[in-house]
DSSP file (Angstrom, degrees, kcal/mol; ACC not computed):
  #  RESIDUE AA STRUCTURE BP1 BP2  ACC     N-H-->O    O-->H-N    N-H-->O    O-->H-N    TCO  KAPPA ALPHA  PHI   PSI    X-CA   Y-CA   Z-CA
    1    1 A X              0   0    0      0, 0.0     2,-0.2     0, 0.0    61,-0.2   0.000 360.0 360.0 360.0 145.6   -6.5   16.8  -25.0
    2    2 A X  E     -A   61   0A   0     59,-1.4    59,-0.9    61,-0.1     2,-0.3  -0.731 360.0-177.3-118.5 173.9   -8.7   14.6  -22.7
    3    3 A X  E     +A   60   0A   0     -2,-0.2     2,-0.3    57,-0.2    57,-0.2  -0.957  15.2 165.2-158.6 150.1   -9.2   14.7  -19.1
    4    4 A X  E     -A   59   0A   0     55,-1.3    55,-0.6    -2,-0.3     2,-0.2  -0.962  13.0-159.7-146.2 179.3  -10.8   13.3  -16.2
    5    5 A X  E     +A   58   0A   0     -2,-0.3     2,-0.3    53,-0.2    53,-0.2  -0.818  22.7 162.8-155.7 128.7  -10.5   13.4  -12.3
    6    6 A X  E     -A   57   0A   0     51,-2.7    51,-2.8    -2,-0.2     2,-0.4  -0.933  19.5-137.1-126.8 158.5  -11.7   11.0  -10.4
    7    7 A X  E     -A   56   0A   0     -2,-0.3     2,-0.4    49,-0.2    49,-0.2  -0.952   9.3-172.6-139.2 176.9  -11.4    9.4   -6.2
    8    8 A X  E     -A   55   0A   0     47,-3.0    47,-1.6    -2,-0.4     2,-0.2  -0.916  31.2-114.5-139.2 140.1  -11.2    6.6   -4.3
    9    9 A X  E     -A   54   0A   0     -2,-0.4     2,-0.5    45,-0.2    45,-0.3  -0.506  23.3-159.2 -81.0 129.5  -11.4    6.3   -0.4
   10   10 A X  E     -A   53   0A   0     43,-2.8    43,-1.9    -2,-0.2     2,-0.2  -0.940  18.0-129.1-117.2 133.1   -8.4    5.3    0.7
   11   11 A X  E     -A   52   0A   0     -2,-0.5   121,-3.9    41,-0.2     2,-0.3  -0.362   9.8-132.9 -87.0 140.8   -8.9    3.7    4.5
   12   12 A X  B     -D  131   0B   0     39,-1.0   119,-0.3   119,-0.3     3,-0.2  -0.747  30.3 -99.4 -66.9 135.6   -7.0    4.5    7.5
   13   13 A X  S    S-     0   0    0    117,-1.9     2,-1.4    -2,-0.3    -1,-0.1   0.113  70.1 -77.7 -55.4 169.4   -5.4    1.7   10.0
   14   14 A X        -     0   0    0      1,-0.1    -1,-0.2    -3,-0.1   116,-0.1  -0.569  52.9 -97.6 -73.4 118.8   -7.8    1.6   12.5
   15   15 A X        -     0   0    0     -2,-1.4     3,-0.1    -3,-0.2   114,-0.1  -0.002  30.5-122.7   7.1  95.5   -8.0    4.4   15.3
   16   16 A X        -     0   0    0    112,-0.3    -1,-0.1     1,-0.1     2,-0.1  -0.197  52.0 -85.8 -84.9 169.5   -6.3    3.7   18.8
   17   17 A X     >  -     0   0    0      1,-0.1     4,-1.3     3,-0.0    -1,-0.1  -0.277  47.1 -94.9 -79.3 140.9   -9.3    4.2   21.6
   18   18 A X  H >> S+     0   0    0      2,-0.2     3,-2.6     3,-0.1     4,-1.5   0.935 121.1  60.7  -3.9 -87.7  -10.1    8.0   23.1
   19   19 A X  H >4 S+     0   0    0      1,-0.2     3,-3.5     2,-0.2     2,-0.3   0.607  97.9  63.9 -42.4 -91.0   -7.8    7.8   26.4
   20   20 A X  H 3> S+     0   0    0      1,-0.3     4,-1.6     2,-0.2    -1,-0.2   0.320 108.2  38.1 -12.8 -43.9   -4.7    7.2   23.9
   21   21 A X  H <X S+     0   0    0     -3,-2.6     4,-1.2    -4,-1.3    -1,-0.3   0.595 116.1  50.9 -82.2  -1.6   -5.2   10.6   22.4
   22   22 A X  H << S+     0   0    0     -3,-3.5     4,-0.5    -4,-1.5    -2,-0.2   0.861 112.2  46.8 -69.0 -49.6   -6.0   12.0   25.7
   23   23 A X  H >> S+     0   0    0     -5,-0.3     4,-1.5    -4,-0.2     3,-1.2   0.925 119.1  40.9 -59.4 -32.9   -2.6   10.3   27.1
   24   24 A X  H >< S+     0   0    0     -4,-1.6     2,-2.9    -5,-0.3     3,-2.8   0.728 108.8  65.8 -67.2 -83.5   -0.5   11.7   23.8
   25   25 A X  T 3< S+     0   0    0     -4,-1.2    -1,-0.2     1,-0.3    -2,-0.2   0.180 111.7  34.5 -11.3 -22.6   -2.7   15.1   24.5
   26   26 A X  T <4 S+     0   0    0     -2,-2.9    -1,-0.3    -3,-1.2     2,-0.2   0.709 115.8  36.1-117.5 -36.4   -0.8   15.3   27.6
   27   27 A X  S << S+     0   0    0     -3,-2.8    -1,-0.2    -4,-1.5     2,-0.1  -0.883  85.5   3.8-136.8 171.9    2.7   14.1   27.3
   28   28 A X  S    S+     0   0    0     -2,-0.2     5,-0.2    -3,-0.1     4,-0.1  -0.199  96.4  38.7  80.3-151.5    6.0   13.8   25.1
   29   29 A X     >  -     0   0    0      1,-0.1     4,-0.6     3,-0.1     3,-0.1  -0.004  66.8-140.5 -20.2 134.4    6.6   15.3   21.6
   30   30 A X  H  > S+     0   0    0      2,-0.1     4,-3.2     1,-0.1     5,-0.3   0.864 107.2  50.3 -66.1 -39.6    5.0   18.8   21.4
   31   31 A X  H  4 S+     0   0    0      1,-0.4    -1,-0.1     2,-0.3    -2,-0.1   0.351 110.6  45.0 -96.3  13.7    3.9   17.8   17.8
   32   32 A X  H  > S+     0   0    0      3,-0.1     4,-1.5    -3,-0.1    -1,-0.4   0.404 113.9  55.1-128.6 -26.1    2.3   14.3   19.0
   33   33 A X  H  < S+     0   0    0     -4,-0.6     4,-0.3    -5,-0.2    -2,-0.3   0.833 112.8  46.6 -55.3 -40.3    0.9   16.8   21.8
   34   34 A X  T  X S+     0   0    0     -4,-3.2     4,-3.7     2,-0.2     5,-0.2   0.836 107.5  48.2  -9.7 -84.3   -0.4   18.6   18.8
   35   35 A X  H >> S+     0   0    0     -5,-0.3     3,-1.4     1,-0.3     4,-1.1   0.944 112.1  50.1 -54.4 -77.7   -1.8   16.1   16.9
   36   36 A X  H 3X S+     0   0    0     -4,-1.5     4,-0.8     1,-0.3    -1,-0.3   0.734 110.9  47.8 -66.3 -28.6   -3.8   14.6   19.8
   37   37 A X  H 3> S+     0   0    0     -4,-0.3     4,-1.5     2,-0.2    -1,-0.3   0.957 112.8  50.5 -68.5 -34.0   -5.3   17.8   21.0
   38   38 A X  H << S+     0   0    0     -4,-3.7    -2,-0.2    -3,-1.4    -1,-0.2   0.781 111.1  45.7 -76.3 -27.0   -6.3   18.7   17.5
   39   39 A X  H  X S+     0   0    0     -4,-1.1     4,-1.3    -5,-0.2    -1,-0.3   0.513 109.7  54.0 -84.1  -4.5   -8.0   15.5   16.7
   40   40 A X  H  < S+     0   0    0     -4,-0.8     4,-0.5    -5,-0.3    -2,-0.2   0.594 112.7  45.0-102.2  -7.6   -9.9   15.3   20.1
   41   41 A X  T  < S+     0   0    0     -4,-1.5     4,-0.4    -5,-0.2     3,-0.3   0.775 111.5  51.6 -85.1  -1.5  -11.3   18.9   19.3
   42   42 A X  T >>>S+     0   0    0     -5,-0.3     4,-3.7     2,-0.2     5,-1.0   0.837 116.4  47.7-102.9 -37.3  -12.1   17.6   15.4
   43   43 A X  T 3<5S+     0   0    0     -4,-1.3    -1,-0.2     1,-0.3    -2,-0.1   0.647 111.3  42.9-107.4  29.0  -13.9   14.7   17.5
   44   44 A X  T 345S+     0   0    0     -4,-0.5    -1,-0.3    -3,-0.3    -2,-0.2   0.422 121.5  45.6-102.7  -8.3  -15.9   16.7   19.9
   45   45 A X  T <45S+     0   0    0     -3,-0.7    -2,-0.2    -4,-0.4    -3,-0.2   0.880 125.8  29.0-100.2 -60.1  -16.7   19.1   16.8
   46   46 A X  T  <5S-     0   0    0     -4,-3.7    -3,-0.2     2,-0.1    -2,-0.1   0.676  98.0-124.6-100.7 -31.2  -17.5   16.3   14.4
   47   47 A X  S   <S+     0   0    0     -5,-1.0     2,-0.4     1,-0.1    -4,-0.1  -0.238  87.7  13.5 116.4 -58.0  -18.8   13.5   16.7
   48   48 A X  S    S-     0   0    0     -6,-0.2     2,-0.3    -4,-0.0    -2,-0.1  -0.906  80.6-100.2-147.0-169.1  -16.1   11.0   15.2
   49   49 A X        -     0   0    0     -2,-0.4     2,-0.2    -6,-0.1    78,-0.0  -0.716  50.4 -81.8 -97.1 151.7  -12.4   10.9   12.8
   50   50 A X        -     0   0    0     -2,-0.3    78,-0.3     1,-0.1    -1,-0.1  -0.490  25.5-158.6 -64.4 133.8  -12.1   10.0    9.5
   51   51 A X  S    S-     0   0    0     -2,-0.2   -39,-1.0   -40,-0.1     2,-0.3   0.385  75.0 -18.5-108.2   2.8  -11.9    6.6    8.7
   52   52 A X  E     -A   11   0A   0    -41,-0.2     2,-0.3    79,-0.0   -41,-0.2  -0.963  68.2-100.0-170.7-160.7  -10.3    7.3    5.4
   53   53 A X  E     -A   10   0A   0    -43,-1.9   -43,-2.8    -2,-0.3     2,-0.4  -0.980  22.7-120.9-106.8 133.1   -9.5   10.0    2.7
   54   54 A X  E     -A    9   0A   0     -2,-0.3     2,-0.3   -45,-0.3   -45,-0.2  -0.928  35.4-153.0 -76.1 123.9  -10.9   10.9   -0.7
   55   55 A X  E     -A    8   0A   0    -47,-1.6   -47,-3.0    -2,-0.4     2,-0.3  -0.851   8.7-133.9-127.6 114.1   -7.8   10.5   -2.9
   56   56 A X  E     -A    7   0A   0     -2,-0.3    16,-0.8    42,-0.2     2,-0.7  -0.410  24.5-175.0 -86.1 130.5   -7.8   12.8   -6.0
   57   57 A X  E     +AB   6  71A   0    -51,-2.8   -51,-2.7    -2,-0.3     2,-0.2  -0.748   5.9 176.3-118.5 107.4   -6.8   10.9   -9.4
   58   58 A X  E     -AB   5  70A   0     12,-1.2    12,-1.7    -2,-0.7     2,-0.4  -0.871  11.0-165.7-116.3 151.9   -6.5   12.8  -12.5
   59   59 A X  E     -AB   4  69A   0    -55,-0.6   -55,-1.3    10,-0.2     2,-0.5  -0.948   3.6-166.4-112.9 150.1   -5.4   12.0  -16.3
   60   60 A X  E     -AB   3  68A   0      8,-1.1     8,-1.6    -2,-0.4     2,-0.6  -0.999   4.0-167.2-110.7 118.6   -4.4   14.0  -19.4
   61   61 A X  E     -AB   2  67A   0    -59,-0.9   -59,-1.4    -2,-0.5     2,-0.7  -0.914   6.9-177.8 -94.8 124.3   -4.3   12.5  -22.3
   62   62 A X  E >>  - B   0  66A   0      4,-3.1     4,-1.8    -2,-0.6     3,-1.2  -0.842  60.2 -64.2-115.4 120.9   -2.6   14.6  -24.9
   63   63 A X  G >4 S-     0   0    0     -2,-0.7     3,-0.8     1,-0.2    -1,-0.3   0.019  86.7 -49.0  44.4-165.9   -2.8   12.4  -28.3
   64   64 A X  G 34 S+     0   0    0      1,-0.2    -1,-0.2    -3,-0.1     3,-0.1   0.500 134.6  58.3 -69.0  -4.1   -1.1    9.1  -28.7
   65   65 A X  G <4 S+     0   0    0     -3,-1.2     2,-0.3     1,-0.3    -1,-0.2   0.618 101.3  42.0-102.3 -13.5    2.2   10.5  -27.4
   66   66 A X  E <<  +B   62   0A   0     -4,-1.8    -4,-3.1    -3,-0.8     2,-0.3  -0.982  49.9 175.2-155.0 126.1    1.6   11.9  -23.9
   67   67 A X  E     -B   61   0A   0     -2,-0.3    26,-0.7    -6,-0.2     2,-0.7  -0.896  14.7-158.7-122.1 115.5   -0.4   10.7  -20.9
   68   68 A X  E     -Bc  60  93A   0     -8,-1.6     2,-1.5    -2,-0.3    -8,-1.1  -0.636   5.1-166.3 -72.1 104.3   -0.3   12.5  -17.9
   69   69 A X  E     -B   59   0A   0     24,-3.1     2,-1.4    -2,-0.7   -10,-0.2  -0.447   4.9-162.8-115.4 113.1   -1.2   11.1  -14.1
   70   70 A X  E     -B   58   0A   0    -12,-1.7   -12,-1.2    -2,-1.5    26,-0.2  -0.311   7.8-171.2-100.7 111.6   -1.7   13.1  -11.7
   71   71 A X  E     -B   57   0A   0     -2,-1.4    27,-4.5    24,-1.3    29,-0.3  -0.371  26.0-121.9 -73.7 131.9   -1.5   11.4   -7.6
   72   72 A X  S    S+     0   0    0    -16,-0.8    25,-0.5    25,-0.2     3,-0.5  -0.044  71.2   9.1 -36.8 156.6   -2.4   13.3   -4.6
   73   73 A X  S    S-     0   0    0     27,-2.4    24,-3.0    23,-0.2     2,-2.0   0.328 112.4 -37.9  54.4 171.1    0.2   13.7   -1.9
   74   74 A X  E    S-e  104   0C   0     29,-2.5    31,-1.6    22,-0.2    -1,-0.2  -0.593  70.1-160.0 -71.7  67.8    3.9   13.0   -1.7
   75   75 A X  E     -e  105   0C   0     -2,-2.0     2,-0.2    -3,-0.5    31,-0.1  -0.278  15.6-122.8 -65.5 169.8    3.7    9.7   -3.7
   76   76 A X    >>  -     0   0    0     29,-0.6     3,-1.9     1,-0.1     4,-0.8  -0.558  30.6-104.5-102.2 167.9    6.7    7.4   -3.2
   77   77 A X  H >> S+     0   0    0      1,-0.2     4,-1.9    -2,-0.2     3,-1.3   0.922 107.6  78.0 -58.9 -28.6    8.6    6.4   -6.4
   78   78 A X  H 3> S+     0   0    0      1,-0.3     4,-1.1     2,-0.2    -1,-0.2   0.684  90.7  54.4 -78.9   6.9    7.5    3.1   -6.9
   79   79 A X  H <> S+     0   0    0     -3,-1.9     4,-1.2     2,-0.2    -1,-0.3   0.707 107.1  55.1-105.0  -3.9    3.9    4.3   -8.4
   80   80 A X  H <X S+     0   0    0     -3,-1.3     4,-6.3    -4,-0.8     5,-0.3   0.929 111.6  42.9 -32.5 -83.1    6.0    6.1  -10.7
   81   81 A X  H  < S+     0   0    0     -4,-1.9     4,-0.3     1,-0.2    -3,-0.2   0.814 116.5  45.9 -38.1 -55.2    7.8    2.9  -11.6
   82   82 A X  H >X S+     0   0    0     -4,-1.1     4,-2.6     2,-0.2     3,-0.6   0.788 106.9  54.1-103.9 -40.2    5.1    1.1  -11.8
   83   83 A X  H 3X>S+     0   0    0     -4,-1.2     4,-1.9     1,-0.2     5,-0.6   0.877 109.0  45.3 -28.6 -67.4    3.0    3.2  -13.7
   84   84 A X  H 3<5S+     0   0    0     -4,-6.3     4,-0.3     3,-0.1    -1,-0.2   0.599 107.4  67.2 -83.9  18.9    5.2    3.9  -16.7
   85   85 A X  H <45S+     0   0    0     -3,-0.6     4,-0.2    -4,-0.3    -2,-0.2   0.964 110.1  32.9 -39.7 -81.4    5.8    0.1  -16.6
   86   86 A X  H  <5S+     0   0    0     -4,-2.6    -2,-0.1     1,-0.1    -3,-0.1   0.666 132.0  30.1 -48.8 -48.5    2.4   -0.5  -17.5
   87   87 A X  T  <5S-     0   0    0     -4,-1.9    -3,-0.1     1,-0.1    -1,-0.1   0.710 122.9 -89.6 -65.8 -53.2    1.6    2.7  -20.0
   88   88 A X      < -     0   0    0     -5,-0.6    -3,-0.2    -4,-0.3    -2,-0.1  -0.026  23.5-117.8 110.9 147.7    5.1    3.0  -21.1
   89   89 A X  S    S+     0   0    0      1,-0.2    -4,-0.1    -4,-0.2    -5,-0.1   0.372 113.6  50.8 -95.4   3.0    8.0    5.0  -19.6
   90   90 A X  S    S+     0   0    0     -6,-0.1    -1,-0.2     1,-0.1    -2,-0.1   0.724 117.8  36.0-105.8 -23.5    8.6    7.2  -22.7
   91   91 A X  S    S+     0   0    0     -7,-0.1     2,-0.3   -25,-0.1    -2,-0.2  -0.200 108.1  74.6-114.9  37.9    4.5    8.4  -23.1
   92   92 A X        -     0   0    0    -26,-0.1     2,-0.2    -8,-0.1   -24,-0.2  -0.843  55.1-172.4-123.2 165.4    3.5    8.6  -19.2
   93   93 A X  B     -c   68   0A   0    -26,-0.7   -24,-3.1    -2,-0.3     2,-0.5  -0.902  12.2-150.3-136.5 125.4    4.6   11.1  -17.1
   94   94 A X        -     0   0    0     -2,-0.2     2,-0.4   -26,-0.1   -24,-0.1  -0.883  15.6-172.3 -96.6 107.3    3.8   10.7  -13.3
   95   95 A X        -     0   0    0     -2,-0.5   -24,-1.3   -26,-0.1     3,-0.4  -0.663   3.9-161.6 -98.5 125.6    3.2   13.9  -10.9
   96   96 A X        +     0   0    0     -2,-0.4   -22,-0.2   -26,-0.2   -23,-0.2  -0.435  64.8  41.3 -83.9 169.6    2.8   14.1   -7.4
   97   97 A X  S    S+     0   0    0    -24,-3.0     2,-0.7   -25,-0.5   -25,-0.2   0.706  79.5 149.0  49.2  39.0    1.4   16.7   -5.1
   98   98 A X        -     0   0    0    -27,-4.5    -1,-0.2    -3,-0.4   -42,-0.2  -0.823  59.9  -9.6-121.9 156.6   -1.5   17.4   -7.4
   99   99 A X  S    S+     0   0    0     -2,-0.7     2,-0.4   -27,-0.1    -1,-0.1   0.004 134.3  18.1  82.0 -29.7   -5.2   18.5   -6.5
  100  100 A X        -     0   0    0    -29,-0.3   -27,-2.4    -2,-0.2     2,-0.4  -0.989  54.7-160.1-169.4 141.7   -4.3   17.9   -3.0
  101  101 A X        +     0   0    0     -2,-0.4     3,-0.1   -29,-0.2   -29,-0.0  -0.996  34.9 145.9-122.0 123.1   -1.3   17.3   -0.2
  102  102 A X        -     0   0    0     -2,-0.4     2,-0.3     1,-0.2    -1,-0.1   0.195  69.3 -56.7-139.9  12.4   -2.8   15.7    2.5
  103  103 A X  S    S-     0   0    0     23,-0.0   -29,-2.5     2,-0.0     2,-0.2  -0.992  75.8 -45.7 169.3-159.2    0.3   13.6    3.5
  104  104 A X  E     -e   74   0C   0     -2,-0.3     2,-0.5    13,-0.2   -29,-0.2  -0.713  47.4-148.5 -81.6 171.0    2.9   10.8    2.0
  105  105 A X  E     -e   75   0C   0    -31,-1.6   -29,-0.6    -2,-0.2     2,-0.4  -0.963  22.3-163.6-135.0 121.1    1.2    8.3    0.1
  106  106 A X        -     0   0    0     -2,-0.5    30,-0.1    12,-0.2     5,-0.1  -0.863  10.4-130.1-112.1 143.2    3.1    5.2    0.4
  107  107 A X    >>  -     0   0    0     -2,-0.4     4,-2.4     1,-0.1     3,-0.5   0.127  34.9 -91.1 -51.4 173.3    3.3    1.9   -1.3
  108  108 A X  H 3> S+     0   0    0      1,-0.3     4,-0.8     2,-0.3     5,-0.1   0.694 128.4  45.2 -28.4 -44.9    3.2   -1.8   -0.2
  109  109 A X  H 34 S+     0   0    0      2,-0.2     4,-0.3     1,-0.1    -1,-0.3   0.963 109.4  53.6 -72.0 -30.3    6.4   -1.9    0.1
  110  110 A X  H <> S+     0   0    0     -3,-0.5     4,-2.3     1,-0.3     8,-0.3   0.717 107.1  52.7-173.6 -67.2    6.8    1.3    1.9
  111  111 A X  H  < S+     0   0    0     -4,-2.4    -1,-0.3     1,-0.3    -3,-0.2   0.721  99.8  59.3 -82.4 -10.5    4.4    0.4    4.4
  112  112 A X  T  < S+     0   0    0     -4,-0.8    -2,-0.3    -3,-0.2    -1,-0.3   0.688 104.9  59.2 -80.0 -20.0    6.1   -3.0    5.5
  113  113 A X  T  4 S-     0   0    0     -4,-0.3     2,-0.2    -5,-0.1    -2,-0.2   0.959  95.5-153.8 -75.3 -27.7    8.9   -1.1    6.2
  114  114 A X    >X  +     0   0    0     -4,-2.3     4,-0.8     1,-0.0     3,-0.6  -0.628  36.1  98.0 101.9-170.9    7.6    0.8    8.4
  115  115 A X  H 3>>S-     0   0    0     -2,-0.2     5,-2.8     1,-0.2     4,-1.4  -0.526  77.2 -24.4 111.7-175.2    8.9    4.6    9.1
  116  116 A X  I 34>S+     0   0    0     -2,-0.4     5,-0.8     3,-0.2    -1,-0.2   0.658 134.5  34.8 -83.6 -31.2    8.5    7.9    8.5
  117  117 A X  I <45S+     0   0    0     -3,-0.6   -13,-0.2     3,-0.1   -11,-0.2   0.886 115.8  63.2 -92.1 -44.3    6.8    8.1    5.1
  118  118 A X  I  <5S-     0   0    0     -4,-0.8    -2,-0.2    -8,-0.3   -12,-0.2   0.950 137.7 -50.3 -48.7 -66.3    4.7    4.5    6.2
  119  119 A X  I ><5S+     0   0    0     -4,-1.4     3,-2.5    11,-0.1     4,-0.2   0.731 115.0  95.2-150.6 -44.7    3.1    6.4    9.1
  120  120 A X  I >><S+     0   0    0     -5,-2.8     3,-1.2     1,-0.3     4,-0.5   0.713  83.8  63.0 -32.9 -38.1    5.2    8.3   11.3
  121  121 A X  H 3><S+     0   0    0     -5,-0.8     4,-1.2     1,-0.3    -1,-0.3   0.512  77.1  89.0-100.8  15.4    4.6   11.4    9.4
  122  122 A X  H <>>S+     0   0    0     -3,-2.5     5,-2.1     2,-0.2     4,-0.9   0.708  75.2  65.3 -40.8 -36.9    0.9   11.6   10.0
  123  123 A X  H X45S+     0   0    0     -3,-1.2     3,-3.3    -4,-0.2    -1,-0.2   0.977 102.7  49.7 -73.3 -57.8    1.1   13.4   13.0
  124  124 A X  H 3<5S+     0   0    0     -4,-0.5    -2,-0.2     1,-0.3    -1,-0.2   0.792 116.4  41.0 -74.9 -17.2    2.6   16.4   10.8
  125  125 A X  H 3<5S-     0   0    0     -4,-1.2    -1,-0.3     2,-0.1    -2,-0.2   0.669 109.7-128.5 -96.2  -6.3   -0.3   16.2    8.1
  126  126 A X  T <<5 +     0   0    0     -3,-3.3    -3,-0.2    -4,-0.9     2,-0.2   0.923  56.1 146.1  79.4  30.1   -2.9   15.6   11.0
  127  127 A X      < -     0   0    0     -5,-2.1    -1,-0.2   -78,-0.0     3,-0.1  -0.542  61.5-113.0-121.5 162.7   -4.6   12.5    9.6
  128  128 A X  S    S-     0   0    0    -78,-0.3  -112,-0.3     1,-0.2     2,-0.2   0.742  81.2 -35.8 -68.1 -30.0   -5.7   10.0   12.5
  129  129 A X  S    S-     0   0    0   -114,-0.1    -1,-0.2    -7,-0.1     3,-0.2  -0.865  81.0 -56.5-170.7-179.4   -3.1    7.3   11.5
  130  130 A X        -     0   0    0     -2,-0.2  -117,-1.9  -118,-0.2   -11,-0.1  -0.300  60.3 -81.4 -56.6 135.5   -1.5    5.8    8.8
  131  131 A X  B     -D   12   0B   0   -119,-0.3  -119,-0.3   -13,-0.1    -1,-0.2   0.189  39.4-129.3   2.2 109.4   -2.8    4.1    5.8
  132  132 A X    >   -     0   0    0   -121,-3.9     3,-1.7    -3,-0.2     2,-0.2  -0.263  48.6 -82.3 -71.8 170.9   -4.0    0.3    6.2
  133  133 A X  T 3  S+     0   0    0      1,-0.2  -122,-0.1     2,-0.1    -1,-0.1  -0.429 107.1  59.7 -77.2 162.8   -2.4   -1.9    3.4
  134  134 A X  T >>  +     0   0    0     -2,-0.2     3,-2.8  -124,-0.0     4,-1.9  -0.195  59.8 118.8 114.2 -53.6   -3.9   -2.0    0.1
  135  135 A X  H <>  +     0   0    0     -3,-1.7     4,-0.9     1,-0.3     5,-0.2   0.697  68.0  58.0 -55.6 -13.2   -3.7    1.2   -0.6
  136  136 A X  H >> S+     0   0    0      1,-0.2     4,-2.0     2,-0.2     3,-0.7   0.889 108.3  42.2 -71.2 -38.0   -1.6    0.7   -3.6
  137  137 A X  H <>>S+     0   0    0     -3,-2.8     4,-2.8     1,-0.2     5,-0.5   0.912 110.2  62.1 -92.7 -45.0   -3.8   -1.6   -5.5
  138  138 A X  H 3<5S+     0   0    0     -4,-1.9    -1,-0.2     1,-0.2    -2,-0.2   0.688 115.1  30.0 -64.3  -3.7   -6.7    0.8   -4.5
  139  139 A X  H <X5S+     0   0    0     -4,-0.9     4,-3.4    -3,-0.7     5,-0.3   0.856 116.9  58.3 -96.1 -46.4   -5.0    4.0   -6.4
  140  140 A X  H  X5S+     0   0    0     -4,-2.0     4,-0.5     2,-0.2    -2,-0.2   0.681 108.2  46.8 -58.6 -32.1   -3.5    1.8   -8.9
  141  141 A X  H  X5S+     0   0    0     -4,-2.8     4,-5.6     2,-0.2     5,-0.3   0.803 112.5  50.9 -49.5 -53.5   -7.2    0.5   -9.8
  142  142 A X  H  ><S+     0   0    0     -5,-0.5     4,-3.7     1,-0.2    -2,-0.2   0.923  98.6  56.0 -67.3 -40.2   -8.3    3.8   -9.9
  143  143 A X  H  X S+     0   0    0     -4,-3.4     4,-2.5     2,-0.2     5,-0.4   0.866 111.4  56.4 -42.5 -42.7   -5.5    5.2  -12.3
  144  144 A X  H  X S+     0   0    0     -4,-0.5     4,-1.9    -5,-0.3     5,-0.2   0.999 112.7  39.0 -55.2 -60.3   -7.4    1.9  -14.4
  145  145 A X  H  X S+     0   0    0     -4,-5.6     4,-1.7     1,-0.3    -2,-0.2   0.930 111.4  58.7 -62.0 -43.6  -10.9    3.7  -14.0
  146  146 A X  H  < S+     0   0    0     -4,-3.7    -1,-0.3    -5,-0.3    -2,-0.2   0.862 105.5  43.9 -52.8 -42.7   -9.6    7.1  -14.6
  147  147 A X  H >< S+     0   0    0     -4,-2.5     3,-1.2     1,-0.2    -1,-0.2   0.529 107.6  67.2 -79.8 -19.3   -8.1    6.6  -18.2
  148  148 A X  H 3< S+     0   0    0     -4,-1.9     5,-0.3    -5,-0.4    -1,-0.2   0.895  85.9  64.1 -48.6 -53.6  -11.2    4.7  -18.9
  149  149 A X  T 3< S+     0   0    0     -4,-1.7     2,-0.3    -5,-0.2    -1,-0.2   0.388  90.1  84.8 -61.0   9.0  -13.0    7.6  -18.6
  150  150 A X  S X  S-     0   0    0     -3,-1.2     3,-1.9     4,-0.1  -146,-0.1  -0.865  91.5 -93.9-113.1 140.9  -11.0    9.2  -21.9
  151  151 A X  T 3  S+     0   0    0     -2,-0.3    -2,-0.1     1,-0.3    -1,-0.1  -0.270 111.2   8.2 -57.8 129.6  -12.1    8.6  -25.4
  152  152 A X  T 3  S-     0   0    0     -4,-0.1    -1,-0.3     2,-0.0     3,-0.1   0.644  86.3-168.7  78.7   6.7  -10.3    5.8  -26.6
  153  153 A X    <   -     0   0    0     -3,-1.9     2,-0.3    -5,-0.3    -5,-0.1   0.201  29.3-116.2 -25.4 159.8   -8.6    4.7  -23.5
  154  154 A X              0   0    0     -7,-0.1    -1,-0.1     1,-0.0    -4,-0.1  -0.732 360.0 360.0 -89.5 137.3   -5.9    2.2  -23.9
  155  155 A X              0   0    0     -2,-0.3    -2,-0.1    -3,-0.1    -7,-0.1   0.427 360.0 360.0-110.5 360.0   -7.3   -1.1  -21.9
């Protein structure tokens, strides 16, 4: 068996201005009342928000027969799909919700719809906002670099 773990920053859309989380801070949702209070103490604490994530990627290789990749977060299916596409859908296995939950992590498609997995559900992981586009290629890259890092990689 082989292993690695590697990450890759994955960016957040860009940050609506102060007063906006003062104005949520103040009215509407409880859990968007939430959210805003808890990111204006994180940026009187810290000075500013995070302007992305470090996004765990891990492999297992076991022999020729079994590769294991394991995503952060509540991945959506299509890096499933796309994954054993590429690897082959009888010797990968893709797992979510490993090393680390820190929200969904959604695809390109996923994030032109728009929604609840696309961004909405940020507020309930606490992140500053949703994922910019991209991110797909930027995990899907990394998955590359990670199985690189096992003897004998498949290229």
């Amino acid at each position: 068996m082989e292993t690695a773990l590697t990450y890759v920053d994955l960016p957040f859309q860009p940050l609506p201005p102060r007063r906006e989380w003062e104005e949520r801070s103040q009215k509407g949702d409880k859990y968007v009342r939430l959210h805003a209070h808890r990111l204006l103490q994180e940026e009187a604490r810290d000075g500013s928000l995070p302007t992305a994530y470090a996004y765990p990627v891990q492999a297992w290789r076991f022999g020729a027969n079994l590769t294991v990749i394991a995503l952060g977060g509540e991945v959506v299916a299509d890096y499933s799909l796309r994954l054993k596409q590429k690897f082959g859908f009888t010797t990968t296995w893709v797992a979510g919700y490993s090393n680390d939950v820190m929200a969904y992590i959604p695809s390109e498609r996923v994030l032109a719809e728009g929604g609840y997995e696309a961004g909405d559900s940020m507020i309930y992981f606490g992140r500053p906002s949703p994922f910019r586009m991209g991110v797909e290629d930027l995990i899907l890259n990394q998955v590359d670099a990670t199985l690189a890092l096992l003897a004998g990689a498949k290229k």
